[in-house]
C-alpha positions in Angstrom: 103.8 -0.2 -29.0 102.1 2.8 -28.4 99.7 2.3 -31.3 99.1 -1.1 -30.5 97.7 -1.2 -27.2 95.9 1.9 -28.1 94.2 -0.3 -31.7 93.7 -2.8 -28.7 92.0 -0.3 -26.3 89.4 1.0 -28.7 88.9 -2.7 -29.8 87.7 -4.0 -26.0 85.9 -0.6 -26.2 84.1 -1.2 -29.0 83.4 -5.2 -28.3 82.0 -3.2 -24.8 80.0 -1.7 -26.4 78.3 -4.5 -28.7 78.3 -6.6 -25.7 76.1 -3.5 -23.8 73.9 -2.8 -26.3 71.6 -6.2 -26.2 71.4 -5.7 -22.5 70.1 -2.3 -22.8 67.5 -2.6 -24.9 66.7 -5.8 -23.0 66.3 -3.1 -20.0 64.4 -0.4 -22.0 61.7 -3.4 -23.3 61.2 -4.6 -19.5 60.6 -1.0 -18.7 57.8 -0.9 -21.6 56.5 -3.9 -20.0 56.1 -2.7 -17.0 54.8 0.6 -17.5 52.2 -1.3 -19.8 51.0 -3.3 -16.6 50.6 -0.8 -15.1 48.3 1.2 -17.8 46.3 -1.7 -18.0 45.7 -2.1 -14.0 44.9 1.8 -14.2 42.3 0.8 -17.2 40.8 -1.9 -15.4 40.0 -0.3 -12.0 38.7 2.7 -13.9 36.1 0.6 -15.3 32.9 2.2 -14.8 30.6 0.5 -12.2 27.2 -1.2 -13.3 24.4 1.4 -12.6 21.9 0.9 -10.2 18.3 -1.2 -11.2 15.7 1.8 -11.7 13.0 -1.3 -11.7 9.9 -0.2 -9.5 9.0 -1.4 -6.2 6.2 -2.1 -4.1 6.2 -0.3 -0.3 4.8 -2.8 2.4 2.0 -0.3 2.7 0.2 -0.6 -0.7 0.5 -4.4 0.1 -0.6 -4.1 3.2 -3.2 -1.5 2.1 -3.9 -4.1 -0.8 -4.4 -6.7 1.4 -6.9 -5.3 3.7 -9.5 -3.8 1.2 -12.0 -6.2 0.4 -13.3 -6.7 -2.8 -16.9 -4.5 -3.6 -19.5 -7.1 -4.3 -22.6 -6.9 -6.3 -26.4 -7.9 -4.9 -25.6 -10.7 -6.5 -22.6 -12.3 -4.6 -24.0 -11.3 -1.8 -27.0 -13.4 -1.8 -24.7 -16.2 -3.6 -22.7 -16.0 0.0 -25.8 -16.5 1.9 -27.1 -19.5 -0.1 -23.2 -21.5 0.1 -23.1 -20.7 4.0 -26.8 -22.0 4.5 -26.1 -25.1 2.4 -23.7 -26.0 4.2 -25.2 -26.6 7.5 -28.3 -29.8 6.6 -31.6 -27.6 7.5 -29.8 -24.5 7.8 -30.7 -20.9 7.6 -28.4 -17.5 7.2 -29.0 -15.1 10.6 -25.5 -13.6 9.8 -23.0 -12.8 7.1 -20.0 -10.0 7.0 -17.9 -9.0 4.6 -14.1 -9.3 5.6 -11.0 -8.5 3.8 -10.5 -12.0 2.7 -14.1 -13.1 2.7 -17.5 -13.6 4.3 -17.5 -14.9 8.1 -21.0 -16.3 8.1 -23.4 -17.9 10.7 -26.1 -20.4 9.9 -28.5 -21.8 13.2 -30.0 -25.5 11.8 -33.9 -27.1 12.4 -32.6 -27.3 16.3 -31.6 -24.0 16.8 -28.2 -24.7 17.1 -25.9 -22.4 15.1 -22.5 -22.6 13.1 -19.8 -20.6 12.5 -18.4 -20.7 8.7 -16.4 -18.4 6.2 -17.2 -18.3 2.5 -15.0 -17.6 -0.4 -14.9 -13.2 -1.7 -17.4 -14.7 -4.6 -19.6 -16.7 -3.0 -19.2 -19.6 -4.2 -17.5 -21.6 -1.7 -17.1 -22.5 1.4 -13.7 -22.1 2.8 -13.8 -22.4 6.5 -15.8 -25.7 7.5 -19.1 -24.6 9.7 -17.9 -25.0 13.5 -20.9 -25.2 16.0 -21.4 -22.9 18.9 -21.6 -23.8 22.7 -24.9 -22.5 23.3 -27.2 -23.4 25.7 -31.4 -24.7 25.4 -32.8 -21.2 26.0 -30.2 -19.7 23.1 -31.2 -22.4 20.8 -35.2 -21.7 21.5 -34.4 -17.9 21.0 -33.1 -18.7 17.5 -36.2 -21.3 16.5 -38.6 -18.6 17.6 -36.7 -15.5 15.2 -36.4 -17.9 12.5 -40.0 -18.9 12.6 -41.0 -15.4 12.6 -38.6 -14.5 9.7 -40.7 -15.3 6.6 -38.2 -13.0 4.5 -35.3 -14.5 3.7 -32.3 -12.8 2.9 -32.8 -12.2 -0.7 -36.4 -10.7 0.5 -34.2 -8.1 2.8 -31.7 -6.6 0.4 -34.1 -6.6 -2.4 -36.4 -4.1 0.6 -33.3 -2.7 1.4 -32.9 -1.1 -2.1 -35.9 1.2 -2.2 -34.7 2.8 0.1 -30.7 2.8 -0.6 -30.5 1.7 -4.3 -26.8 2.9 -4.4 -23.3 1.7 -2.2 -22.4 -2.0 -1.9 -23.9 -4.2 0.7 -21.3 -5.3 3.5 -23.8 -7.3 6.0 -26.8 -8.7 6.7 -27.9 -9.8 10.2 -30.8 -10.9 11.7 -31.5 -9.6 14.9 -34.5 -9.6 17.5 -37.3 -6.6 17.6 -40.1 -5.5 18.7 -42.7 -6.9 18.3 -41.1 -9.1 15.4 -37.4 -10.1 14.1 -35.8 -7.6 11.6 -33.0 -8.2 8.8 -30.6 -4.8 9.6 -29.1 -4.6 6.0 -25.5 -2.7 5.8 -24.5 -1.0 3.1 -20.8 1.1 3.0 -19.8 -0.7 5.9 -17.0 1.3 7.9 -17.4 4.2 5.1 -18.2 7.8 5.1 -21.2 6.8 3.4 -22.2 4.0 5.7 -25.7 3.1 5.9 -28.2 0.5 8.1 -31.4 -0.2 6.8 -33.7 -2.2 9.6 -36.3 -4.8 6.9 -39.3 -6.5 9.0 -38.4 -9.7 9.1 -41.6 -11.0 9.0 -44.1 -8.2 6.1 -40.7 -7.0 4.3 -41.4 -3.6 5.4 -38.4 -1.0 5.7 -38.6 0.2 9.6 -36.1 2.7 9.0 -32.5 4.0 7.6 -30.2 4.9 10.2 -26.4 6.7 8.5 -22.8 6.4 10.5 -22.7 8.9 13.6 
């Protein structure tokens, strides 16, 4: 008896133990599994991070900067300016024209003596702000018929008198302005520069009156 409950014994022991061993190794692969999760979470937050864009930028004060410089103009868009604002008023005549950052502001007075305000394209050749007419009264309108009757020179006839006397800088105005006794073109050149310069042309013999530099 003795020997056969002990035969029996190590029998369940040993179907125990067949029984087991699936179940364990079942347990040992979940355990791989999970610590394989876990390696691959670790890998995929330690990902490295795209790098920052290097790519160049522009501060808002070059654009501003670029913005408010006009260009430099030649003699020759200069006068080009003159001539689109003056045709654009029927009779016209330039008394004024500035440079400004995005242009020339220009005024033109007509046969009547009545004058317009108009803006002209950087190169001249265009007019980009239609002429609007002043409110001006008789007596203004007679003070412009008399200068233009006594200006003889026109524009071109100033800057080219101008330039014996300042052959270098760009040219950033031309006005035509009352004196004594006759009217005079005042020629800028280096307006709002260091090297600024005014040259007063009679408007009448072409003469150069006289240079004045920024104070």
């Amino acid at each position: 008896m003795s020997i056969r409950r002990t035969t029996r014994t190590a029998r369940t022991s040993a179907l125990a133990t067949v029984i087991a061993a699936p179940l364990l190794l079942g347990l040992v692969a979940c355990g791989d599994d999970d610590n394989g999760d876990g390696d691959a979470d670790t890998s995929t937050s330690a990902s490295p991070s795209a790098s920052p864009s290097t790519s160049p930028s522009t501060s808002p004060t070059d654009a501003l900067s670029t913005e408010a410089s006009p260009t430099v103009a030649d003699d020759a868009v200069v006068l080009d300016a003159a001539a689109t604002a003056a045709g654009a008023v029927p009779g016209g005549r330039l008394v004024s024209l500035d440079q400004e950052p995005r242009g020339w502001e220009a005024e033109v007075v007509d046969a009547g003596g009545a004058r317009f305000d108009l803006t002209v394209a950087s190169d001249g050749s265009r007019v980009t702000g239609d002429p609007v007419k002043d409110r001006e009264d008789a007596e203004d309108r007679q003070e412009w018929k008399r200068l233009l009757a006594e200006a003889t020179v026109d524009p071109a006839g100033a800057v080219e008198a101008a330039r014996t006397t300042v052959p270098e800088g760009a040219i950033t105005a031309l006005d035509l302005e009352s004196g004594d006794p006759t009217a005079i073109w005042e020629v800028e050149v280096d307006g709002d520069l260091a090297t600024e310069q005014t040259v007063a042309v009679d408007a009448a013999s072409g003469e150069v009156l006289r240079t004045e530099g920024q104070d």
